[in-house]
C-alpha positions as a Markdown table, in Angstrom:
| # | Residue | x | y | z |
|---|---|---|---|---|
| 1 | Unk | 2.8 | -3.9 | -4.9 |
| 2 | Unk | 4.2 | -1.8 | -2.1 |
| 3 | Unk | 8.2 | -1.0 | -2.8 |
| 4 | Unk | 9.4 | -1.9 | 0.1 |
| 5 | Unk | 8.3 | -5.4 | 0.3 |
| 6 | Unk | 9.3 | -5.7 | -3.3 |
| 7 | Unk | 12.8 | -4.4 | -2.1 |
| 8 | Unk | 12.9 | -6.7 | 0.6 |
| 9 | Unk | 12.1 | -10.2 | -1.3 |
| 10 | Unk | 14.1 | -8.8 | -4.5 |
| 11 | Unk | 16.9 | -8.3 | -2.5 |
| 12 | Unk | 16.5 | -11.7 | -0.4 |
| 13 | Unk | 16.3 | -13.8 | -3.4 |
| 14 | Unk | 19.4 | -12.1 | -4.6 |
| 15 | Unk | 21.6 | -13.1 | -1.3 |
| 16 | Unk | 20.0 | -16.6 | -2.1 |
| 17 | Unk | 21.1 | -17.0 | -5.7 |
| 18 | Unk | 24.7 | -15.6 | -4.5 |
| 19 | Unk | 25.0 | -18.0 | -1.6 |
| 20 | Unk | 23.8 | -21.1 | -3.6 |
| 21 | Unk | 26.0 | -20.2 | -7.1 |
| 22 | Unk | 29.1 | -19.4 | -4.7 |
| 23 | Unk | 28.7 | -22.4 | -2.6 |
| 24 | Unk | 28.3 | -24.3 | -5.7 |
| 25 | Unk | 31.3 | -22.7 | -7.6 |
| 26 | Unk | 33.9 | -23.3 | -4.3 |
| 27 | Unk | 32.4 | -26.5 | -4.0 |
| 28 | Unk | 33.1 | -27.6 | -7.7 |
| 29 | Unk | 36.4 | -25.7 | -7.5 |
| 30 | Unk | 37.4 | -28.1 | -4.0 |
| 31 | Unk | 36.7 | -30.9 | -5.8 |
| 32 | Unk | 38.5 | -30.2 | -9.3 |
| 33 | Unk | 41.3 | -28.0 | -8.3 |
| 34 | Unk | 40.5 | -25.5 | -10.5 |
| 35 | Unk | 41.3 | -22.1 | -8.8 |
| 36 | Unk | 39.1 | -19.9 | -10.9 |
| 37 | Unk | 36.2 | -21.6 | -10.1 |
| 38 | Unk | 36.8 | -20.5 | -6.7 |
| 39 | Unk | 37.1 | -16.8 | -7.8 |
| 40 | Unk | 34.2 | -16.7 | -9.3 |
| 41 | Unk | 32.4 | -18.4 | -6.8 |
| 42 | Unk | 33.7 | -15.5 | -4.5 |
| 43 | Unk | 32.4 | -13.1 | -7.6 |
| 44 | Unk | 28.8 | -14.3 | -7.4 |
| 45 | Unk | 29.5 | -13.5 | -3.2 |
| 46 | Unk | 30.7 | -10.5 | -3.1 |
| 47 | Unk | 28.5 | -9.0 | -5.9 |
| 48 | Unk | 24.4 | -10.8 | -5.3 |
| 49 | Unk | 25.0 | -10.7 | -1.6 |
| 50 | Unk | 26.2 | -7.2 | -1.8 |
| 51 | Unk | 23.7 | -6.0 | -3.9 |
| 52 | Unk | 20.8 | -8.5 | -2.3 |
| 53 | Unk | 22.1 | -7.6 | 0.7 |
| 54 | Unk | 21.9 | -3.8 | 0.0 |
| 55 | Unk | 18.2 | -3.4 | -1.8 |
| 56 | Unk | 16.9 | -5.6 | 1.4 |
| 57 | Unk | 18.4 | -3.7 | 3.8 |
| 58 | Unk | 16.6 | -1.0 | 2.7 |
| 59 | Unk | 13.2 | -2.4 | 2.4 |
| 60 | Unk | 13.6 | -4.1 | 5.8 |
| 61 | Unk | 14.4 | -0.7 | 7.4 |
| 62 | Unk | 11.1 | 1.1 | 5.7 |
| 63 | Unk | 9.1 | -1.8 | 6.4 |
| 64 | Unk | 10.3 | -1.4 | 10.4 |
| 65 | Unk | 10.1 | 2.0 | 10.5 |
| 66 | Unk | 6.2 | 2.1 | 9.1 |
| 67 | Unk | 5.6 | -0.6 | 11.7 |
| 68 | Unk | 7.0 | 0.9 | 14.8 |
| 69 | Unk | 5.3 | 4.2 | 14.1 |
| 70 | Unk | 1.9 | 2.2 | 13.6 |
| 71 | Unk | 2.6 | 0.6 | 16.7 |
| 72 | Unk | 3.7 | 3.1 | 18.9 |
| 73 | Unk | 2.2 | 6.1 | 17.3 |
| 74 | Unk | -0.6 | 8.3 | 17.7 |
| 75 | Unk | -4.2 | 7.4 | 15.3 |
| 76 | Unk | -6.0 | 10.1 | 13.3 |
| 77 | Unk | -8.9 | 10.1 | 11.5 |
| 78 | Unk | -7.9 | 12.4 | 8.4 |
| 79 | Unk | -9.2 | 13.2 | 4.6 |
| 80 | Unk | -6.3 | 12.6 | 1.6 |
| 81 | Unk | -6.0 | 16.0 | 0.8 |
| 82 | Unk | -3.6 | 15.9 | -2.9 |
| 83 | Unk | -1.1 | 13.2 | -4.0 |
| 84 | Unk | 2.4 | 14.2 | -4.2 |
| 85 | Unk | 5.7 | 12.7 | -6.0 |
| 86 | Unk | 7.9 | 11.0 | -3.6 |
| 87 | Unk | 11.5 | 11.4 | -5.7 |
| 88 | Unk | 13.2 | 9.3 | -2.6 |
| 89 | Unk | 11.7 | 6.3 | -3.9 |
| 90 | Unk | 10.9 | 5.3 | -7.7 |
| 91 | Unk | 9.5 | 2.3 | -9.5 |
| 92 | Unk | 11.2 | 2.1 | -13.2 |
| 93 | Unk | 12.4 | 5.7 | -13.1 |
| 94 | Unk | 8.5 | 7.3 | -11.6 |
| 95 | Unk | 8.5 | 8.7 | -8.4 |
| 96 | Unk | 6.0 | 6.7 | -6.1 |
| 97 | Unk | 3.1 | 9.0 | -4.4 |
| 98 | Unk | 2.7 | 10.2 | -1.0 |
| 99 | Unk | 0.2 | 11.6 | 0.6 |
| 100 | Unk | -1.2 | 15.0 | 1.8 |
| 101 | Unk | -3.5 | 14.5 | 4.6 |
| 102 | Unk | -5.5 | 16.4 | 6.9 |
| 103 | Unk | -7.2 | 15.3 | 10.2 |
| 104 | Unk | -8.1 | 16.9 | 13.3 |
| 105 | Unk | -5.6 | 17.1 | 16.7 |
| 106 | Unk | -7.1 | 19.0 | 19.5 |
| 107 | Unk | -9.4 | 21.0 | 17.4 |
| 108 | Unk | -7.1 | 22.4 | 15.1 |
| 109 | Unk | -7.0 | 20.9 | 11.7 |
| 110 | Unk | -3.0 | 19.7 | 10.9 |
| 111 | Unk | -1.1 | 18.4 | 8.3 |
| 112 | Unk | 0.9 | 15.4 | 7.1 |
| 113 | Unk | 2.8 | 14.4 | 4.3 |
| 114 | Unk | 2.7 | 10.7 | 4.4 |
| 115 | Unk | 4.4 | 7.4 | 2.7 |
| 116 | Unk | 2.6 | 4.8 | 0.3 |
| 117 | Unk | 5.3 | 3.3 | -0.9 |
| 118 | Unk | 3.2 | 2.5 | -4.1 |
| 119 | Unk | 3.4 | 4.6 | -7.4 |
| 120 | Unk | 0.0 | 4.3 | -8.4 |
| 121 | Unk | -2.4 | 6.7 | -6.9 |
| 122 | Unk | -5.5 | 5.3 | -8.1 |
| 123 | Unk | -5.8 | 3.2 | -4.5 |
| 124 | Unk | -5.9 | 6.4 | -2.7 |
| 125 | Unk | -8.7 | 8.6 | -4.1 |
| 126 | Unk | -8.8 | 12.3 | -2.9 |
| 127 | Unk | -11.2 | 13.0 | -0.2 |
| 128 | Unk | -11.0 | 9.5 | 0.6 |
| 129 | Unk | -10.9 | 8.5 | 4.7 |
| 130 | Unk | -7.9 | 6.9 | 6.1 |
| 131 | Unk | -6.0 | 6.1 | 9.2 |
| 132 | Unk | -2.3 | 7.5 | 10.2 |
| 133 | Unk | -0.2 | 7.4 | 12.9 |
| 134 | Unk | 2.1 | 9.4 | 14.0 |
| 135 | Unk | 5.1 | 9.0 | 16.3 |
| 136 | Unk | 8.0 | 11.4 | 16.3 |
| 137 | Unk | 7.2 | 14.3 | 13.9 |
| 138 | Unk | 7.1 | 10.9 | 11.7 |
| 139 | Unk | 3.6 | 9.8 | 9.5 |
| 140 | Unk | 2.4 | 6.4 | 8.9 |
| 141 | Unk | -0.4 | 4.8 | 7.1 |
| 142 | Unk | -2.6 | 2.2 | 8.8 |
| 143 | Unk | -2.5 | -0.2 | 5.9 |
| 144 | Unk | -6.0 | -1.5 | 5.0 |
| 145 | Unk | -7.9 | 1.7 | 6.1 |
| 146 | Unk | -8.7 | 3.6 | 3.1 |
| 147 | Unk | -12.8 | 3.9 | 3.3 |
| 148 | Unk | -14.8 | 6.1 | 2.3 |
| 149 | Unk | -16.8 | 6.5 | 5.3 |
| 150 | Unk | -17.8 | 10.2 | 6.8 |
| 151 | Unk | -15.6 | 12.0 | 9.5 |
| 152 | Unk | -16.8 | 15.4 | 11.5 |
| 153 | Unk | -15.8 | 18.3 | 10.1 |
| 154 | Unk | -14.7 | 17.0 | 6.6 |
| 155 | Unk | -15.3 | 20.1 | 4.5 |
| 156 | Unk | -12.9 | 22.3 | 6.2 |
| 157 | Unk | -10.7 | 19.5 | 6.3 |
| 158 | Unk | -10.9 | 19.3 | 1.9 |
| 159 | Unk | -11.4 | 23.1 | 1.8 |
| 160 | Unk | -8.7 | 24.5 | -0.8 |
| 161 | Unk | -9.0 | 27.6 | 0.8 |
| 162 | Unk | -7.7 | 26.4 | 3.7 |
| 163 | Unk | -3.8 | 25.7 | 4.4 |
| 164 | Unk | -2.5 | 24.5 | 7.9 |
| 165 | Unk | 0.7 | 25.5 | 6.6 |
| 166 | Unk | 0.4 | 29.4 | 6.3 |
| 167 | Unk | -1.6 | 29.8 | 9.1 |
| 168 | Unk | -0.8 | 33.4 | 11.0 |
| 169 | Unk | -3.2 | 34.5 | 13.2 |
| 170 | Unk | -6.6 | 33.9 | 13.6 |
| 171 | Unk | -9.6 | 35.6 | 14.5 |
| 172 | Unk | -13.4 | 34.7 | 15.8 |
| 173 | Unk | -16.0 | 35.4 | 13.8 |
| 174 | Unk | -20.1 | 35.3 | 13.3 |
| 175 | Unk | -21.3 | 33.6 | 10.9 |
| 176 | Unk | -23.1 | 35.6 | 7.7 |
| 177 | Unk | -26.0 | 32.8 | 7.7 |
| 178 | Unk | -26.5 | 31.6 | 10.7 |
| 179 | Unk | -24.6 | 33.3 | 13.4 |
| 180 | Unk | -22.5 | 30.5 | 14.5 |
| 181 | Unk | -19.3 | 31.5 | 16.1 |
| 182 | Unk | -16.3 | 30.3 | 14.2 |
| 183 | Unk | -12.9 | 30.7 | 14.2 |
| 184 | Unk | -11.3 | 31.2 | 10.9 |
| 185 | Unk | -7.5 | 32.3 | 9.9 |
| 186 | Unk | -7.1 | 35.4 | 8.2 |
| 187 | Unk | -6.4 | 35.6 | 4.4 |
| 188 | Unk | -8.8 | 32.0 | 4.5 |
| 189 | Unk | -11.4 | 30.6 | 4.7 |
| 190 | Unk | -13.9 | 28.3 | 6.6 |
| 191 | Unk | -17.1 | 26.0 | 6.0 |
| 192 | Unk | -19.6 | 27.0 | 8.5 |
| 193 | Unk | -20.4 | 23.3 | 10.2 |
| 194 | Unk | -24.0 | 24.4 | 11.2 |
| 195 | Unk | -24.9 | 25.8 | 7.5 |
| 196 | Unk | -22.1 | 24.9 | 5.3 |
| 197 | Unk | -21.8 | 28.4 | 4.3 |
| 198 | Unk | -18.2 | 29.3 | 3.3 |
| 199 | Unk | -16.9 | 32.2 | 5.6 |
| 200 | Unk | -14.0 | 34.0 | 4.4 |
| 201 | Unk | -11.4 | 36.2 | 6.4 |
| 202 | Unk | -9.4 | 38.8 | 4.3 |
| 203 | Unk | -6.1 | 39.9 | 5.0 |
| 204 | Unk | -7.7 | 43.1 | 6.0 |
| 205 | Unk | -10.1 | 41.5 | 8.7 |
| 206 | Unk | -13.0 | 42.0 | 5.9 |
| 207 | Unk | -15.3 | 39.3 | 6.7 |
| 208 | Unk | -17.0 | 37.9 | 3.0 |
């Protein structure tokens, strides 16, 4: 179950049992004049609507924000890449997973570290297709659209030779095998499309 919808109904049902035992306990305490009924029916206020109040709050907000960047937001195509451990949120003391993925934006492979809000990774196989969005330097995931259906240019996009990140400069290049004209970063490397041959730039220009 995703954490933040089990945030949000946890801490819902909490404000409920706080409002219905603290109505109940000022109630009784109306009734009987006894006084520290009505403390403790301000007790069971203060503390299950607090905390309710707080856990919900925070589930609400994630919940929102995931929806307004898959509403507004920008939708890629894109390959999970790696899992990572998302420390911001936990379920019994294990970080939940997030996800490395790569798509294409304007012919240049990016990318994004994204949310699942689940902590088990076995829903979101690598080299799996799914859908983001992406509003604001901010990444989504389109629920519902993990497939494993083909995209162009996959390869490159699961190469491990390849990082978006360290990208310097890059440099055009033939192709050993086929003499396609590629475009590949140096100190990487690249997956021909036309041959799948891997091409690989050195830090020295070498071309391997």
């Amino acid at each position: 179950m995703n954490v933040n919808k089990f945030l949000k109904w946890f801490g819902l049902l909490f404000v409920m049992l706080g409002l219905v035992i603290g109505t109940g306990l000022l109630v009784e305490s109306f009734l009987t004049h006894i006084p520290s009924l009505a403390v403790m029916g301000c007790f069971f206020y203060a503390m299950f609507c607090g905390i309710g109040g707080f856990f919900a709050a925070m589930g609400i907000k994630a919940l929102r924000r995931d929806s307004q960047i898959t509403e507004h937001g920008t939708a890629y195509l894109g390959k999970i890449f790696d899992h990572v451990p998302d420390y911001q949120v936990t379920v019994n003391g294990s970080p939940t997973v997030s996800l490395i993925v790569r798509y294409m934006q304007g012919g240049v492979i990016r990318q994004a570290t994204v949310r699942t809000g689940t902590a088990d990774p076995a829903a979101f196989p690598r080299g799996a297709t799914v859908t983001i969005s992406l509003l604001d330097g901010e990444a989504a995931l389109v629920p519902g659209s993990v497939t494993d259906r083909p995209i162009p240019d996959e390869e490159n996009l699961l190469n491990p030779d390849f990082d978006p990140q360290g990208i310097e400069s890059s440099i055009g290049v033939s192709c050993p095998s086929c003499g396609a004209m590629l475009t590949v970063p140096i100190g990487m490397a690249t997956i021909c499309p036309y041959c799948g041959r891997k091409v690989t730039v050195g830090k020295d220009g070498s071309i391997h």
